[in-house]
Wavefront OBJ file of the C-alpha trace (Angstrom):
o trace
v 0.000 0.000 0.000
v 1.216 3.534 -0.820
v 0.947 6.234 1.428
v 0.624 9.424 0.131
v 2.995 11.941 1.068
v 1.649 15.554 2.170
v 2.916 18.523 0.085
v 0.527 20.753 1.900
v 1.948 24.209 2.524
v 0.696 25.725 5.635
v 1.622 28.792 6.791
v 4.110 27.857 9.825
v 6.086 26.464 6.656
v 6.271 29.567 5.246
v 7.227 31.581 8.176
v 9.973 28.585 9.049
v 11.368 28.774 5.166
v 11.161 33.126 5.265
v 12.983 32.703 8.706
v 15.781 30.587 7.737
v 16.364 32.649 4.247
v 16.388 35.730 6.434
v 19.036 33.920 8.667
v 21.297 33.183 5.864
v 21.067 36.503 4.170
v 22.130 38.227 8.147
v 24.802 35.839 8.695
v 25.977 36.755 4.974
v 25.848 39.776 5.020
v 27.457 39.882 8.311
v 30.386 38.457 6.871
v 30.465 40.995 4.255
v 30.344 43.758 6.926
v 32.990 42.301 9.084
v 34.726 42.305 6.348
v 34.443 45.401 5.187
v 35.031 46.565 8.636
v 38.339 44.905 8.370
v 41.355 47.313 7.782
v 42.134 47.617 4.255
v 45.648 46.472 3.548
v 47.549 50.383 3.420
v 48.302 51.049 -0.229
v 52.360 50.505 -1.146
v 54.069 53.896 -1.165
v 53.832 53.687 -5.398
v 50.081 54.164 -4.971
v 50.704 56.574 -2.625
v 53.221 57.974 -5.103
v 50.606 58.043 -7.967
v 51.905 55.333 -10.168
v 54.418 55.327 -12.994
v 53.432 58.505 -14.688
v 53.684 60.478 -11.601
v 56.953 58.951 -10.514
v 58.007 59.665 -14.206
v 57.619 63.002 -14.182
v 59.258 63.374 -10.567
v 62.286 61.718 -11.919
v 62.773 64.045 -15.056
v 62.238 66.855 -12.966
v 64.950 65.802 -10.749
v 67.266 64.669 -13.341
v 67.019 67.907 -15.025
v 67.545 69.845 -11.517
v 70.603 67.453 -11.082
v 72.112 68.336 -14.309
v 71.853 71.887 -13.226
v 72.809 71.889 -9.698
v 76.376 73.616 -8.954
v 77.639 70.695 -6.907
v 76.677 67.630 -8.965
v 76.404 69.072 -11.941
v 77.646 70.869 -14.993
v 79.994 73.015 -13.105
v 81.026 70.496 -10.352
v 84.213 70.366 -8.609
v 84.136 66.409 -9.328
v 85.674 65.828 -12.766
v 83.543 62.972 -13.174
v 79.896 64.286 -12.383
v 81.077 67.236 -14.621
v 82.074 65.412 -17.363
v 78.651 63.154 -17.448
v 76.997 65.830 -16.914
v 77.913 68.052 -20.056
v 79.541 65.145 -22.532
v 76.753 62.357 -21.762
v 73.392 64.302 -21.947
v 72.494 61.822 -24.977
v 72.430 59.628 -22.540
v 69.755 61.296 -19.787
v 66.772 60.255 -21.489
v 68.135 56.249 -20.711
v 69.222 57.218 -17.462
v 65.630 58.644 -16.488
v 64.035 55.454 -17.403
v 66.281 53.711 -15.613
v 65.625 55.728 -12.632
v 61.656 55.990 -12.599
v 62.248 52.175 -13.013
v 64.092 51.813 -10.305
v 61.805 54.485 -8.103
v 58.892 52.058 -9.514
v 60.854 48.676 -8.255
v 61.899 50.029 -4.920
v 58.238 51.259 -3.924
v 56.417 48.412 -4.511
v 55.199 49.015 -7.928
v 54.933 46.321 -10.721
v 57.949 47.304 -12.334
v 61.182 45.544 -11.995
v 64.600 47.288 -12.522
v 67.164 45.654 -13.364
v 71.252 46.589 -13.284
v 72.872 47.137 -16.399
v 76.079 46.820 -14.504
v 75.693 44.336 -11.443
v 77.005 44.425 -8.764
v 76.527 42.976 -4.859
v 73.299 44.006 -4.079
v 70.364 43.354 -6.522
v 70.109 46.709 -7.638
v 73.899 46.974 -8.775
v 74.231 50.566 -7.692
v 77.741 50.654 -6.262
v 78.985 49.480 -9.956
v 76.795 52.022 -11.516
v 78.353 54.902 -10.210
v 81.646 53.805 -9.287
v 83.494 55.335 -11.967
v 81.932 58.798 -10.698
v 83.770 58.498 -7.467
v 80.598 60.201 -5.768
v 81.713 61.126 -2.447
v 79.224 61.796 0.796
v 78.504 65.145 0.600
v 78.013 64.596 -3.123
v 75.470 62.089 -2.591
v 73.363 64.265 0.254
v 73.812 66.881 -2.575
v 71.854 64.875 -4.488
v 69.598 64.322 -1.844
v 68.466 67.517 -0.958
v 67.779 68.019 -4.785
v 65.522 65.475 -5.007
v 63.738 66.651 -1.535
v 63.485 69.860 -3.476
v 62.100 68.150 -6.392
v 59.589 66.241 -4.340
v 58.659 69.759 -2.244
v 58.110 71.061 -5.718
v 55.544 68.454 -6.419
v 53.812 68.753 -3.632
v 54.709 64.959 -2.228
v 53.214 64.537 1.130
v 55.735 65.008 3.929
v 55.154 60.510 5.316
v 55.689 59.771 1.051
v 58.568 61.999 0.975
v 60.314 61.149 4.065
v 59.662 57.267 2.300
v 61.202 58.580 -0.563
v 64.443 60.280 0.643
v 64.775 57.116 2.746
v 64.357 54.696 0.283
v 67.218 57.122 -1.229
v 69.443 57.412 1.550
v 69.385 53.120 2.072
v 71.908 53.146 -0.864
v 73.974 55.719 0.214
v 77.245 53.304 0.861
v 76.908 51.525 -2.844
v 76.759 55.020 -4.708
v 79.553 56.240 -2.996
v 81.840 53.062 -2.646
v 83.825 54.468 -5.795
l 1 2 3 4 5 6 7 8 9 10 11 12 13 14 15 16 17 18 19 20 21 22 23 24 25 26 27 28 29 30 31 32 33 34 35 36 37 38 39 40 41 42 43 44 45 46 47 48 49 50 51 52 53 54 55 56 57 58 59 60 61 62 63 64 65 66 67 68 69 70 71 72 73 74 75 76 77 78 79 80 81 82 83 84 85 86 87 88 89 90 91 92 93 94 95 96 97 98 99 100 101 102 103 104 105 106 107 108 109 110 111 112 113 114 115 116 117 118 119 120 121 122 123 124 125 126 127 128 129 130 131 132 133 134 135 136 137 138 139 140 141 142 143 144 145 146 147 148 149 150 151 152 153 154 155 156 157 158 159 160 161 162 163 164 165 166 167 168 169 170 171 172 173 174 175 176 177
């Protein structure tokens, strides 16, 4: 004998199917919420920086300035800087790729510089600039022109201070020469 199976829907059933949907959709959306709530991961300082084209245009900025400045530049006491600086400007449009690359790489963007003369440390900085024999004061010269270049930009004062840090880190490669 069969029995015959009640598909009846009553009321209470729809209350108890409404009450469990409702359920899911809090506990979901509780999750969402809590998560949302959760601190965003901070940004890497080349978001902060404004990406590629805004590091770009820092860079050639400060290149130009560099070229210019009395210390480090055209009319340096160092033979070297002087030299690069007035027989090699062919080569400053290379040079500021190389160094908005290398601004990109070391501030977390999705750019990756690499040496074109290697060295000990990844970035191959000490055998870049060896032959410039770049001495400490030289380098801070340097320095304070691009803090200059980032004031002129209007970098906030926590990107900046990342900046001229991220600079400063390789202080001992530039001027090992």
């Amino acid at each position: 004998m069969t029995q015959a199976v009640s598909t009846s829907i009553t009321r209470r059933s729809v209350v108890a199917g409404l009450t469990l949907t409702a359920a899911s959709v809090v506990v979901l959306a509780g999750t969402d919420n809590a998560q949302a709530n959760q601190t965003m991961p901070e940004k890497s300082l080349y978001e902060r920086l404004g990406g590629v084209f805004a590091i770009a245009a820092v860079v050639d900025h400060f290149s130009d300035a560099v070229v210019k400045n009395p210390i480090v530049g055209q009319e340096s006491k160092n033979p070297q800087l002087r030299e690069w600086h007035t027989k090699n400007l062919g080569r400053l449009p290379g040079l500021k790729f190389m160094r908005t690359l290398w601004v990109c790489d070391v501030s977390g963007g999705p750019f990756q510089f690499t040496a074109t003369k290697p060295g000990t440390t990844p970035l191959g900085l000490e055998e870049a600039h060896r032959d410039l024999r770049i001495s400490p004061e030289e380098f801070d010269e340097v320095a304070a022109e691009l803090g200059r270049t980032l004031d002129f930009f209007k970098v906030p004062k926590r990107e900046k201070d990342e900046v001229l840090a991220a600079f400063a880190a390789h202080k001992d490669e530039v001027t090992a020469g």
